[in-house]
KOLMARZA-194647 format. One line per field, with one value per residue: x, y, z of N, C-alpha, C in turn; residue number from 1; residue in one letter. Coordinates in pm, 1 decimal, decimal comma, m for minus. Layout:
! KOLMARZA-194647
n_east = c(X/...)
n_north = c(Y/...)
n_up = c(Z/...)
ca_east = c(X/...)
ca_north = c(Y/...)
ca_up = c(Z/...)
c_east = c(X/...)
c_north = c(Y/...)
c_up = c(Z/...)
pos = c(NUM/...)
code = c(A/...)
This chain:
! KOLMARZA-194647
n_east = c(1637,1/1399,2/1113,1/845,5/597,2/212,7/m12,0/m93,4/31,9/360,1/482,3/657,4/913,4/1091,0/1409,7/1619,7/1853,0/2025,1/1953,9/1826,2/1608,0/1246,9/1099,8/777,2/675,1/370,2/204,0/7,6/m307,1/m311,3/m27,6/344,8/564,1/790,1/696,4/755,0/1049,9/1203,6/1170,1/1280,4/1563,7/1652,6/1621,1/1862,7/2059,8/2205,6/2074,1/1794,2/1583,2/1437,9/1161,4/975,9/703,2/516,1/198,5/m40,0/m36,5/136,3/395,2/646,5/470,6/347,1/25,1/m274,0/m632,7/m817,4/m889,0/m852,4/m928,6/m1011,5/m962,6/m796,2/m608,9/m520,3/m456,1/m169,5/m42,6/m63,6/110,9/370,6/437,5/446,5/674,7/895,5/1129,6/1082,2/984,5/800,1/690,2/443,1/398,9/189,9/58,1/m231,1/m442,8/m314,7/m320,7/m558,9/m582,7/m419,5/m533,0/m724,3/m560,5/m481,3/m669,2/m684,2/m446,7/m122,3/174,5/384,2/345,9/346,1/332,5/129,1/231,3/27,4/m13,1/m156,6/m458,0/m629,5/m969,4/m1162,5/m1431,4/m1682,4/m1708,3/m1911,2/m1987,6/m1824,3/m1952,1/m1836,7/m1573,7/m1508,7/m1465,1/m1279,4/m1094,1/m1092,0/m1028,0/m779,5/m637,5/m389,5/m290,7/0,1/3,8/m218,3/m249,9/m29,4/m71,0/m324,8/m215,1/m47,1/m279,6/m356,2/m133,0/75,0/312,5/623,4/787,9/1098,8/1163,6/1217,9/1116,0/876,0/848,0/871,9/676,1/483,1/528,1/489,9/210,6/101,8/223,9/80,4/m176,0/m505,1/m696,2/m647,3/m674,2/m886,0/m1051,1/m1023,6/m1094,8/m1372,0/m1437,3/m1253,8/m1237,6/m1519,8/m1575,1/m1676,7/m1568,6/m1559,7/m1701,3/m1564,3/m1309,9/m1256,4/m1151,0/m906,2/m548,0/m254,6/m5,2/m41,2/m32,0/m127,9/m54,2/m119,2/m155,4/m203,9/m350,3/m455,2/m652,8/m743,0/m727,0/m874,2/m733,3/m923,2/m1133,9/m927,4/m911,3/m1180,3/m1247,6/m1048,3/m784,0/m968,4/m1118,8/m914,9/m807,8/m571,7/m449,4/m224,0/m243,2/m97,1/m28,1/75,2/264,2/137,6/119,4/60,4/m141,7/43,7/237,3/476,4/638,4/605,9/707,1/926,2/1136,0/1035,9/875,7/1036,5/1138,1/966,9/935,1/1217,6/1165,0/963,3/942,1)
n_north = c(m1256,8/m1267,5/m1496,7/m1475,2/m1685,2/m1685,3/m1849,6/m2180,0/m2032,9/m1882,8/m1603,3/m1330,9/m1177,0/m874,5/m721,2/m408,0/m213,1/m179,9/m36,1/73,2/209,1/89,8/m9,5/m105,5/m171,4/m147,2/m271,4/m142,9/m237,3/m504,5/m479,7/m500,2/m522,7/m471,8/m210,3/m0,9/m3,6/243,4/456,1/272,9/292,1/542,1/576,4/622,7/383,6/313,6/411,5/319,9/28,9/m114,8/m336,8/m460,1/m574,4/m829,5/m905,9/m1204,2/m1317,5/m1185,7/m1091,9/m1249,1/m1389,6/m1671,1/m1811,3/m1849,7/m1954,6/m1874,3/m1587,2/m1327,2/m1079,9/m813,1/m872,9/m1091,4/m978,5/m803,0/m949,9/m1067,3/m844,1/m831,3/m1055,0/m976,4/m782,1/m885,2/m1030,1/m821,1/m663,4/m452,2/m102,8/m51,4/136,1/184,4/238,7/254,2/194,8/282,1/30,5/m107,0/121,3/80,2/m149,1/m104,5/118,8/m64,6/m254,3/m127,8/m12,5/m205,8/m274,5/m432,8/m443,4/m338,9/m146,7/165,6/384,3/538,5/606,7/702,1/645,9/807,0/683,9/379,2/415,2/371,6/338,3/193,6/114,6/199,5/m70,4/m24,6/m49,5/m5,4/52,2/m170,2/m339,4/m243,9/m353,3/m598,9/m690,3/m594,0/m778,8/m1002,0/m866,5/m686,2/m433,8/m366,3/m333,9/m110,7/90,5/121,5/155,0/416,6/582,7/639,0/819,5/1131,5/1243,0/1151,9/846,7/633,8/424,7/145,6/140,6/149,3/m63,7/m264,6/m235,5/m283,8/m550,9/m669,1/m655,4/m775,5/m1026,2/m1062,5/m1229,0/m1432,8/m1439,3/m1216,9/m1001,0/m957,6/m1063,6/m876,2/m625,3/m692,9/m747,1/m653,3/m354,3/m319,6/m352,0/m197,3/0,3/252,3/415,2/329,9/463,3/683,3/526,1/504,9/509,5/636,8/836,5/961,1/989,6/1081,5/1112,5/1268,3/1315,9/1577,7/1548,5/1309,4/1091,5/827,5/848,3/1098,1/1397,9/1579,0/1353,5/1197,8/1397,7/1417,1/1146,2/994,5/1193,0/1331,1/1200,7/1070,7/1076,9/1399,2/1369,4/1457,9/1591,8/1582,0/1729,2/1644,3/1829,6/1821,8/1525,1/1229,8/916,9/751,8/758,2/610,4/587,2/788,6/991,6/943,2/1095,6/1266,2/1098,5/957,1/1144,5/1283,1/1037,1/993,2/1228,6/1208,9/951,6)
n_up = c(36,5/297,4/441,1/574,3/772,9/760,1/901,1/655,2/480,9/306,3/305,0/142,7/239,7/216,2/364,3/370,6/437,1/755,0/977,7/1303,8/1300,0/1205,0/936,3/778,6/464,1/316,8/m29,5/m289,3/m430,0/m763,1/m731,1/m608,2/m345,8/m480,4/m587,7/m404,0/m388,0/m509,4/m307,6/m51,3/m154,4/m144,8/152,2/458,5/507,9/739,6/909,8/902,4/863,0/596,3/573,6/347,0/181,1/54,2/m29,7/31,5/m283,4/m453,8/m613,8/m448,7/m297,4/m113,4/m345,0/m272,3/m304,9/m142,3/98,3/m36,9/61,1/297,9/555,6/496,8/397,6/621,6/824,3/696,8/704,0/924,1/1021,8/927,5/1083,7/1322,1/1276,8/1228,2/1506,2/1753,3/1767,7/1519,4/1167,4/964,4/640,1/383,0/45,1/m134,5/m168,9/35,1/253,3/306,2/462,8/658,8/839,1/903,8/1035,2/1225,8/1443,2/1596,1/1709,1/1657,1/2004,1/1887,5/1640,3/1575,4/1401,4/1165,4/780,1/524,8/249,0/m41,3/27,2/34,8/104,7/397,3/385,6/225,4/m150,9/m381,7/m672,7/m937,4/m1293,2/m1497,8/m1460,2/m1377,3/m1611,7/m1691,3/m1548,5/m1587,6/m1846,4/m1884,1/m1686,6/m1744,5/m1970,8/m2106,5/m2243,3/m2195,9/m1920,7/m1860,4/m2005,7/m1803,4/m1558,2/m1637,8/m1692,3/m1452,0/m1314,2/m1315,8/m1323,3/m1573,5/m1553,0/m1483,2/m1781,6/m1684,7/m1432,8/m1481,0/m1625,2/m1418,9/m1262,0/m1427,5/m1495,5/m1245,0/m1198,3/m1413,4/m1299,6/m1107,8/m919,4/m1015,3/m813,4/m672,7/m805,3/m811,2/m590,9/m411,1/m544,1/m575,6/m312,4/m102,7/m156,9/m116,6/165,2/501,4/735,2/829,9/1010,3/1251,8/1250,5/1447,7/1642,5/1603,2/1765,8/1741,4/1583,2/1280,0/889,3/635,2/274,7/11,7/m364,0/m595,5/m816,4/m867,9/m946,8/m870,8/m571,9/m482,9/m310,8/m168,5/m98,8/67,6/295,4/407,6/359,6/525,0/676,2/807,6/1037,0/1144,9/1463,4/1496,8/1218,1/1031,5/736,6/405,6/94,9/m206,2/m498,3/m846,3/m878,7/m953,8/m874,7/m801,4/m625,9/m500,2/m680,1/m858,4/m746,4/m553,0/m391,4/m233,3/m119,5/62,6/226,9/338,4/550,9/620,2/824,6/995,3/1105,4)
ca_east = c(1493,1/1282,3/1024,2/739,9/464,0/116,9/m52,7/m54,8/122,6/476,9/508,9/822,6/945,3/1250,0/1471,6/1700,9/1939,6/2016,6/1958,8/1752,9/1456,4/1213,2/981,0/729,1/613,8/265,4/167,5/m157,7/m367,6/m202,2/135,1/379,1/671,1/870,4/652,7/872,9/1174,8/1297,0/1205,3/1358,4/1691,7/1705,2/1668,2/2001,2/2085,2/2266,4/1970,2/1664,8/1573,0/1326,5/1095,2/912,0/651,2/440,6/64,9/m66,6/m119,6/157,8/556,2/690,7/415,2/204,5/m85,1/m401,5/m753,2/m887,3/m829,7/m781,1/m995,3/m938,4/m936,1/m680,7/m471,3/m514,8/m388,1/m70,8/27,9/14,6/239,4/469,6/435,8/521,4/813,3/982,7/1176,3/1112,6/905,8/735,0/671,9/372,9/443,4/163,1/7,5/m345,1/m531,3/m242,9/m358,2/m699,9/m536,2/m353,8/m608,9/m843,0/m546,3/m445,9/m803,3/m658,6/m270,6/m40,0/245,1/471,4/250,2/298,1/326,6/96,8/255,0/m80,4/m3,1/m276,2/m453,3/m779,1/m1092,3/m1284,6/m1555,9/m1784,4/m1773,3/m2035,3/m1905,8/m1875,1/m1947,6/m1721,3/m1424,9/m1443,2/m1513,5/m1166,6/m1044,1/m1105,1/m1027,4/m671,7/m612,7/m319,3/m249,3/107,9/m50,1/m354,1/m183,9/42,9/m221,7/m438,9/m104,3/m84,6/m386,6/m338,8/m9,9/125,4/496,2/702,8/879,6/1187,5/1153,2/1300,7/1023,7/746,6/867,0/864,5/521,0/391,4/539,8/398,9/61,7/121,4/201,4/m80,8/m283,8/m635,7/m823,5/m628,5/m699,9/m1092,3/m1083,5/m978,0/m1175,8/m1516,1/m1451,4/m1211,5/m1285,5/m1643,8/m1520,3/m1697,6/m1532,6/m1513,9/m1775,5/m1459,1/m1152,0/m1242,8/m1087,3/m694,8/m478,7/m147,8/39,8/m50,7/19,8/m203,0/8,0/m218,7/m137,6/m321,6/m364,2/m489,0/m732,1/m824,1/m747,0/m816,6/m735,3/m1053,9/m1146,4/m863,2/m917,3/m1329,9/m1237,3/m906,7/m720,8/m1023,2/m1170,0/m822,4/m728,8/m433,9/m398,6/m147,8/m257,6/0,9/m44,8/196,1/154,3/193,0/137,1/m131,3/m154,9/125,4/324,9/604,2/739,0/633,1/766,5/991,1/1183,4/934,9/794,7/1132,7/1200,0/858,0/981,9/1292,4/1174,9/875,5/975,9)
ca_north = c(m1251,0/m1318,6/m1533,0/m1527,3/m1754,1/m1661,5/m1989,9/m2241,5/m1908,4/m1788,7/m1443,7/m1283,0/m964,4/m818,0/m624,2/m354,0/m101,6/m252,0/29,0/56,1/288,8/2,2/88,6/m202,3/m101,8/m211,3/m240,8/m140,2/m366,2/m517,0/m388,3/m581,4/m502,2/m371,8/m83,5/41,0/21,8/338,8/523,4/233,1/303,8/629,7/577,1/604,4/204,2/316,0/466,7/242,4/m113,6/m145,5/m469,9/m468,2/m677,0/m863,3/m922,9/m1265,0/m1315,5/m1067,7/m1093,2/m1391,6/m1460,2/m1767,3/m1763,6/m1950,7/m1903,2/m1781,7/m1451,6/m1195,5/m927,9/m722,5/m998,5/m1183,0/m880,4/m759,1/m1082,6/m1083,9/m736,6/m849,8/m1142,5/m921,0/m669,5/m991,5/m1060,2/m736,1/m677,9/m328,5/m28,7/m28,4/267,6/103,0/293,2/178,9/259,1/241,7/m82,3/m122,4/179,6/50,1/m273,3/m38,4/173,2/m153,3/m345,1/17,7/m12,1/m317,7/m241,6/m478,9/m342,2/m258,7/m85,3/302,6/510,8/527,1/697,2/653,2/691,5/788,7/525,5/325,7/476,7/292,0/311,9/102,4/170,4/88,5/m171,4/86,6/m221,0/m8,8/19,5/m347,6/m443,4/m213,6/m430,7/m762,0/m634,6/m543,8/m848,4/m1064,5/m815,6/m599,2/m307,1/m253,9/m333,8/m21,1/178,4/128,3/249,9/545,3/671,3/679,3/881,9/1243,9/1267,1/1059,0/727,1/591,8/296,0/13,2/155,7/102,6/m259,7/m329,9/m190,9/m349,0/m717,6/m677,2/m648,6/m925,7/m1202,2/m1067,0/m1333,8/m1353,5/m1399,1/m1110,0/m915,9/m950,3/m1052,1/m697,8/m569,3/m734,4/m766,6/m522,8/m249,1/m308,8/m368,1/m70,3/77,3/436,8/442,0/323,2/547,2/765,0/483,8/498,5/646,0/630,7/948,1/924,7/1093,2/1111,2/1187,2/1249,8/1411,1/1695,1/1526,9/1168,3/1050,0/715,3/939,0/1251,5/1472,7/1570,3/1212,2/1163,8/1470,6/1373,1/987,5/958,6/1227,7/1413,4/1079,8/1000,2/1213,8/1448,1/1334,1/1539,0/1552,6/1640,4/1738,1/1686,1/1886,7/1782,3/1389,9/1130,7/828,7/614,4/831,1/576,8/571,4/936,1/1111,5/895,4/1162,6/1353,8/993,2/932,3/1230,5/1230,8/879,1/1069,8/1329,9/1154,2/751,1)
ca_up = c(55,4/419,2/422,0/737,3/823,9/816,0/895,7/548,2/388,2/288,7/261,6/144,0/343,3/140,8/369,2/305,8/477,9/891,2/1062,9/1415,3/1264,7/1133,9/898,0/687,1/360,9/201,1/m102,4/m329,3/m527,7/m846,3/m723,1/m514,5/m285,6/m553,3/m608,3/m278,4/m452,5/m507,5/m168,2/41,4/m201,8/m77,6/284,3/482,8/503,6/859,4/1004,8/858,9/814,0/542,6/505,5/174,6/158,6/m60,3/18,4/m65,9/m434,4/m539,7/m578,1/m439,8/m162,2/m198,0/m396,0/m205,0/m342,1/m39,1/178,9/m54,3/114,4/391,3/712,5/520,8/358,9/790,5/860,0/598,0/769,2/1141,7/1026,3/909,6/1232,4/1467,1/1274,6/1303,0/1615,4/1790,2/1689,0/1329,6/1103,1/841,4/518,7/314,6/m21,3/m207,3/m123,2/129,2/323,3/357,6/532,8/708,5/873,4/961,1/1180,5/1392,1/1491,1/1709,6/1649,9/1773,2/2013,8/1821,2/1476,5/1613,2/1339,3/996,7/672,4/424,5/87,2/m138,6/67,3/28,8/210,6/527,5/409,3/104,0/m277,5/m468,6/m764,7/m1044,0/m1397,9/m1638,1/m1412,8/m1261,2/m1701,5/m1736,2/m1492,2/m1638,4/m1995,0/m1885,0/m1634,8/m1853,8/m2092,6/m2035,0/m2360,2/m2145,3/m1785,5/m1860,7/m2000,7/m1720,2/m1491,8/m1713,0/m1671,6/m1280,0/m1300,3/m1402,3/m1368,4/m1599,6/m1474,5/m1609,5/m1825,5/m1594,9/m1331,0/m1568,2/m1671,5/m1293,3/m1199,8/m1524,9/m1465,0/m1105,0/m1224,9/m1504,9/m1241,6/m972,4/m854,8/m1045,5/m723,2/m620,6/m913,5/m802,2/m504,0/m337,5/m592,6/m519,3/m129,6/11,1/m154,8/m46,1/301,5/528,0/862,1/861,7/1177,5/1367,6/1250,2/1579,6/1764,6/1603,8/1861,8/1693,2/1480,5/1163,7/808,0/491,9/184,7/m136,5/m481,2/m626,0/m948,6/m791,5/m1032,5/m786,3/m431,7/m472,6/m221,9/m104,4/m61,0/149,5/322,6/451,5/458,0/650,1/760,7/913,0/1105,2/1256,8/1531,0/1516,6/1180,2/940,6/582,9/297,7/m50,2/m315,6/m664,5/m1010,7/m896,8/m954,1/m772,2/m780,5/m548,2/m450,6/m802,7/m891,8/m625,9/m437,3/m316,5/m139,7/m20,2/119,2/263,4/477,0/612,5/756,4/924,1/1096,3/1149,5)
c_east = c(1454,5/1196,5/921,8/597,3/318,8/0,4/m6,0/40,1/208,6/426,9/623,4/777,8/1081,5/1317,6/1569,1/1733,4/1921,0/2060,9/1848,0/1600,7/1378,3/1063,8/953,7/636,6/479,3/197,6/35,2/m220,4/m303,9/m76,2/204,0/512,1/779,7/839,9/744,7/993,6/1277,8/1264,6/1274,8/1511,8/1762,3/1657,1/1820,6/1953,8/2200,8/2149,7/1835,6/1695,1/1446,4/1279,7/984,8/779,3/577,7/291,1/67,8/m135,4/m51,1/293,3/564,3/572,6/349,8/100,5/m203,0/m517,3/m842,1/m866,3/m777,4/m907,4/m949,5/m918,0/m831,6/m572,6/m425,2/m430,4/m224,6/8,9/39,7/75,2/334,1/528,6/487,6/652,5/901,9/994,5/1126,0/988,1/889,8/660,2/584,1/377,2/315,6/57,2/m133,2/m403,6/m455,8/m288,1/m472,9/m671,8/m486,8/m427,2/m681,5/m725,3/m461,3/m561,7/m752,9/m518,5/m190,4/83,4/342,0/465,1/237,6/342,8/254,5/135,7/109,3/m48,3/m74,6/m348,7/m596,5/m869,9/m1102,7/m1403,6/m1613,2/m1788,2/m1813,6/m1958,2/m1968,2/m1812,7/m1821,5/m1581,9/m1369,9/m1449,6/m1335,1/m1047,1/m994,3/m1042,5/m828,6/m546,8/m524,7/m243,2/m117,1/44,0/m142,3/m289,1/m134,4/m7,2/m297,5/m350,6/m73,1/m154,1/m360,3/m265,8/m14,7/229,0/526,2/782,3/972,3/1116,4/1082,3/1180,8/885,9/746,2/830,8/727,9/473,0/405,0/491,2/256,5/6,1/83,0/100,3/m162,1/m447,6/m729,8/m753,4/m654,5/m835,5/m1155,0/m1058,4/m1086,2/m1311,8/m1535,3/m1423,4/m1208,7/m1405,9/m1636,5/m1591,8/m1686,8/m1509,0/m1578,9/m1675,1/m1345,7/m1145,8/m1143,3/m899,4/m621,4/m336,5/m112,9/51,0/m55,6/m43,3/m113,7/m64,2/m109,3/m219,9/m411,0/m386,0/m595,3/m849,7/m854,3/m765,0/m795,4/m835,8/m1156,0/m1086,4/m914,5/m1087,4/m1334,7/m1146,5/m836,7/m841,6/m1109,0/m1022,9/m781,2/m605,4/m352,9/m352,5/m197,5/m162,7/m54,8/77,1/178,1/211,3/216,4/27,2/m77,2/m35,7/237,9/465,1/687,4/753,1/711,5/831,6/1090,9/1135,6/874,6/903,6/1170,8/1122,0/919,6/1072,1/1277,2/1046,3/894,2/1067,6)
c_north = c(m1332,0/m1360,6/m1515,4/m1623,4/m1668,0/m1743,1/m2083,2/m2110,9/m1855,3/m1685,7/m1382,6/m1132,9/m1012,4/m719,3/m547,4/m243,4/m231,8/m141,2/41,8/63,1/149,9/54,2/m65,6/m132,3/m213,0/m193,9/m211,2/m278,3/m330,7/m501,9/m500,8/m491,2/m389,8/m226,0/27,7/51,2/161,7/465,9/438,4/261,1/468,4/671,8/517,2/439,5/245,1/352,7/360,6/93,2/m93,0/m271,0/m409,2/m601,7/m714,1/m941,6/m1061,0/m1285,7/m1231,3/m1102,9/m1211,6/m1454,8/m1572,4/m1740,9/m1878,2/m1860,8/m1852,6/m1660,2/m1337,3/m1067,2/m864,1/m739,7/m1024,3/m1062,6/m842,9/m878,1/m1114,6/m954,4/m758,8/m965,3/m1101,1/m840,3/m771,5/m1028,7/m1000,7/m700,4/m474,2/m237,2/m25,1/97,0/176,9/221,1/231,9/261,4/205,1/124,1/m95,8/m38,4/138,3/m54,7/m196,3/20,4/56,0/m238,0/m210,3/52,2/m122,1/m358,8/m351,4/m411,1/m291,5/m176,5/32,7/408,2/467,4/624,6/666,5/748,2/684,2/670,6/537,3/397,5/330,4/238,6/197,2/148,2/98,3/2,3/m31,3/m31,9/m144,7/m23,3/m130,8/m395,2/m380,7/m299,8/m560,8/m733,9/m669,2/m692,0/m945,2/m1000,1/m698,4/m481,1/m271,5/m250,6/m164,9/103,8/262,0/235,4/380,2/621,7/713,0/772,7/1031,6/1223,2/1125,7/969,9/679,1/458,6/150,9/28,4/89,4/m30,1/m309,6/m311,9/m298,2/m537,2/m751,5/m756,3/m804,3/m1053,4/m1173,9/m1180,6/m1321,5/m1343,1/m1286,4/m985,2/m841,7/m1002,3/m963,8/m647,6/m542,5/m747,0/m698,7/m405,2/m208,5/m283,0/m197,2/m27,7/174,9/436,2/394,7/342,9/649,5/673,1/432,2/575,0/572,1/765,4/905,0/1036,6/1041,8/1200,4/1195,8/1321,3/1439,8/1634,8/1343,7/1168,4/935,8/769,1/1005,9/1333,0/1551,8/1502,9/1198,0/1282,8/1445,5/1222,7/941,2/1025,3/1320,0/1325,3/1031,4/1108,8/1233,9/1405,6/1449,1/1496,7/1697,1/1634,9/1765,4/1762,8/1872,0/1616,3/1347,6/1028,0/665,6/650,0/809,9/592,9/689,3/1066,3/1001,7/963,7/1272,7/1233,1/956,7/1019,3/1312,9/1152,1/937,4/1165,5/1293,7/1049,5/830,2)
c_up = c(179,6/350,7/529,9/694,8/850,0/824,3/777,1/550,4/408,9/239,6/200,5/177,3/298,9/251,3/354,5/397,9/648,9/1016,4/1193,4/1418,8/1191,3/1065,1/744,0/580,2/297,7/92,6/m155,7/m447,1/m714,0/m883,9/m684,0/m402,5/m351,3/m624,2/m456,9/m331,4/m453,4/m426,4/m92,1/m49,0/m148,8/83,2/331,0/539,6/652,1/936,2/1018,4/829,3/754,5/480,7/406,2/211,0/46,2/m23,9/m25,8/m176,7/m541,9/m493,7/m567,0/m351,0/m197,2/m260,8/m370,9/m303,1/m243,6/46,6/120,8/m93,3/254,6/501,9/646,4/466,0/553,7/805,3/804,5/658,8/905,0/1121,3/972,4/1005,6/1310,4/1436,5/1260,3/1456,5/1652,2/1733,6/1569,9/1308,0/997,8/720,8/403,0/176,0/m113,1/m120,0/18,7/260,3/358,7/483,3/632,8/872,8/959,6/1079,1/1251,4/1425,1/1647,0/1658,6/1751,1/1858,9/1939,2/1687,0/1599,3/1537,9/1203,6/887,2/566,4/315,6/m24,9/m129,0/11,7/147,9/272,4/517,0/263,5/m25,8/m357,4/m598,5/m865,4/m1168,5/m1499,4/m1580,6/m1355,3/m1429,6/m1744,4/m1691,1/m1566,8/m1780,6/m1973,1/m1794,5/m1761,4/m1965,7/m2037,6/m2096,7/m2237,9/m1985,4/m1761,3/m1876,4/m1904,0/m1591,7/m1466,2/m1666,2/m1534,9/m1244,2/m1377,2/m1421,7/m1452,1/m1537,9/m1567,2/m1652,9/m1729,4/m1492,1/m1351,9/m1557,3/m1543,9/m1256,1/m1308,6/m1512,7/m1334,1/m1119,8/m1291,9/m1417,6/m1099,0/m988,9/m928,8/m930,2/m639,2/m662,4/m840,6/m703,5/m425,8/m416,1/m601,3/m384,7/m73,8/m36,7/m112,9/121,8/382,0/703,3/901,8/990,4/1280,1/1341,7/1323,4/1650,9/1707,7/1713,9/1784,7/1597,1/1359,3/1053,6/691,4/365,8/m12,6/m282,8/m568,6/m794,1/m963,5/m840,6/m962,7/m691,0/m446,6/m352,1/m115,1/m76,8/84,8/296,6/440,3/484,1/590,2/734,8/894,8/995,1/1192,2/1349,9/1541,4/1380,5/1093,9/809,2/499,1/175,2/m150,0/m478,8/m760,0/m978,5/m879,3/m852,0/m692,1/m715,0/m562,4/m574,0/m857,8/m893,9/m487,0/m310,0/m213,6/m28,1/132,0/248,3/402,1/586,9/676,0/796,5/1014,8/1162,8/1242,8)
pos = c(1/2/3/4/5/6/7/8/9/10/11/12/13/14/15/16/17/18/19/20/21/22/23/24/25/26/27/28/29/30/31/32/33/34/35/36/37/38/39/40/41/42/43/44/45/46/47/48/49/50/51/52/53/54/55/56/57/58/59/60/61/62/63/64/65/66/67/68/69/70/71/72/73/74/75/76/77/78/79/80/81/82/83/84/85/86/87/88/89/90/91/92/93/94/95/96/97/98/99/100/101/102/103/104/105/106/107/108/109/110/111/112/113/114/115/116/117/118/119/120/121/122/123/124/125/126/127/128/129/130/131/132/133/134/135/136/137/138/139/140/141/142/143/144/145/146/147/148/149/150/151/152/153/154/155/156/157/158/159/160/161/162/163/164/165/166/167/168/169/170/171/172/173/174/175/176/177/178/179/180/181/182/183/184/185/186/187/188/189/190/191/192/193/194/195/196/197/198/199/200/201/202/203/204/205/206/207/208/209/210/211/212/213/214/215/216/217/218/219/220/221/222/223/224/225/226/227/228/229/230/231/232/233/234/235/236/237/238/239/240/241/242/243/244/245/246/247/248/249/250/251/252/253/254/255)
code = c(X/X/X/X/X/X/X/X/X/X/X/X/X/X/X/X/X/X/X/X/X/X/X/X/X/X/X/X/X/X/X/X/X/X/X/X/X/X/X/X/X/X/X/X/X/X/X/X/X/X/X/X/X/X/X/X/X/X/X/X/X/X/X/X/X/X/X/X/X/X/X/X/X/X/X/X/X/X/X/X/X/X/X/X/X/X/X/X/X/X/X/X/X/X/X/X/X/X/X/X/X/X/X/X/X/X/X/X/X/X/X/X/X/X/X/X/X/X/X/X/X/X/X/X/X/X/X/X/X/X/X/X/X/X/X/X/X/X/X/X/X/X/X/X/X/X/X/X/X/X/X/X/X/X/X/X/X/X/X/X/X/X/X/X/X/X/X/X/X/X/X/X/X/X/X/X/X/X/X/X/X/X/X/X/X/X/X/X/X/X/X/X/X/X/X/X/X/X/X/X/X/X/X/X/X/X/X/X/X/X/X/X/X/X/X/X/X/X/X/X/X/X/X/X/X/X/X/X/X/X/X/X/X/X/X/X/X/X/X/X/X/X/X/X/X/X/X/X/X/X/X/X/X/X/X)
């Protein structure tokens, strides 16, 4: 396990395979790093280097009480971008994509390609009280954690996948829980996703309960120019674990 600096804050960046192609994965809210898991297992480990990361407030990273909205998640991804060497491929999913989107507005050099995976919108959503009370309800608990998972998803996951997504969630950060939730999902920049110039890739699924596809479709891919939007079918929202082999399989033929 890597660690990087992003002022006070350790981060951990996991990487895996040591190949040339570099490609940083981010995660969505209540997730961590290891929601990546089983697309970086099937990238060729001769071709790819995949860093993993872990936002702060999630996995191993520190857990501060301040910065967890969408300056300091921005902030937690361009200290991961400075400390890979060479061209970066950002890979990132849900809340992650939102982060995503806001620092290739002002990309450092080496952030030139976006994969967005059933990402967060640009723009502002209103606080909806039953889903932020489902929130809180579920915060601590693994029964409703898993539940809540559930609901998000179609395809079946093995076991061992579950346990991992679900202990993720478990040791999430509470001001990460609700602070993304009350801040950066509010967060509102769509009036400047004209100005990405980088190749970028919108990957939804048809059965995306949080993204849906015609979300993605009016928020992201048709505001970025030249951007490619994919649809996968028979998956909800948790892609990387759903459909890792389709996620994977993107990753090599574009990165």
């Amino acid at each position: 396990m890597a660690y990087v600096r992003n002022g006070a804050l350790s981060l951990a960046l996991e990487e895996r395979g040591h190949g040339p192609t570099q490609v940083l994965f981010a995660h969505g809210w209540i997730s961590a790093r290891r929601m990546w898991f089983d697309v970086a297992d099937r990238l060729d480990p001769e071709r790819f280097t995949a860093h993993l990361l872990d936002f702060r407030g999630a996995g191993l990273s520190d857990r501060p009480a301040e910065g967890h909205d969408l300056e300091g998640y921005a902030s937690d991804l361009r200290a991961a971008l400075a400390a890979i060497p060479g061209e970066v491929t950002v890979v990132a999913h849900s809340m992650g994509g939102k982060v995503a989107q806001y620092v290739a507005l002002e990309p450092p050099a080496n952030f030139v390609r976006m994969i967005l995976v059933a990402p967060g919108s640009a723009r502002s959503f209103a606080m909806d009280p039953k889903h932020r009370a489902l929130a809180v309800a579920a915060f601590g608990s693994r029964e409703k954690i898993e539940r809540f998972q559930r609901s998000a998803m179609t395809r079946p996951v093995p076991p061992a996948t579950m346990e991992r997504i679900v202990n993720d969630a478990l040791v999430a950060h509470h001001e990460h829980w609700f602070g993304w939730y009350d801040k950066g999902r509010t967060a509102d920049f769509s009036a400047r996703l004209g100005e990405i110039r980088m190749p970028t890739f919108v990957l939804g699924g048809d059965r995306d309960p949080l993204a849906p596809v015609s979300r993605l479709a009016a928020d992201v891919a048709s505001k970025i120019a030249g951007a490619v939007s994919i649809t996968l079918r028979g998956v909800g929202h948790n892609l990387p674990v759903e459909a890792p082999d389709e996620v994977a399989t993107l990753i090599s033929r574009v990165a």
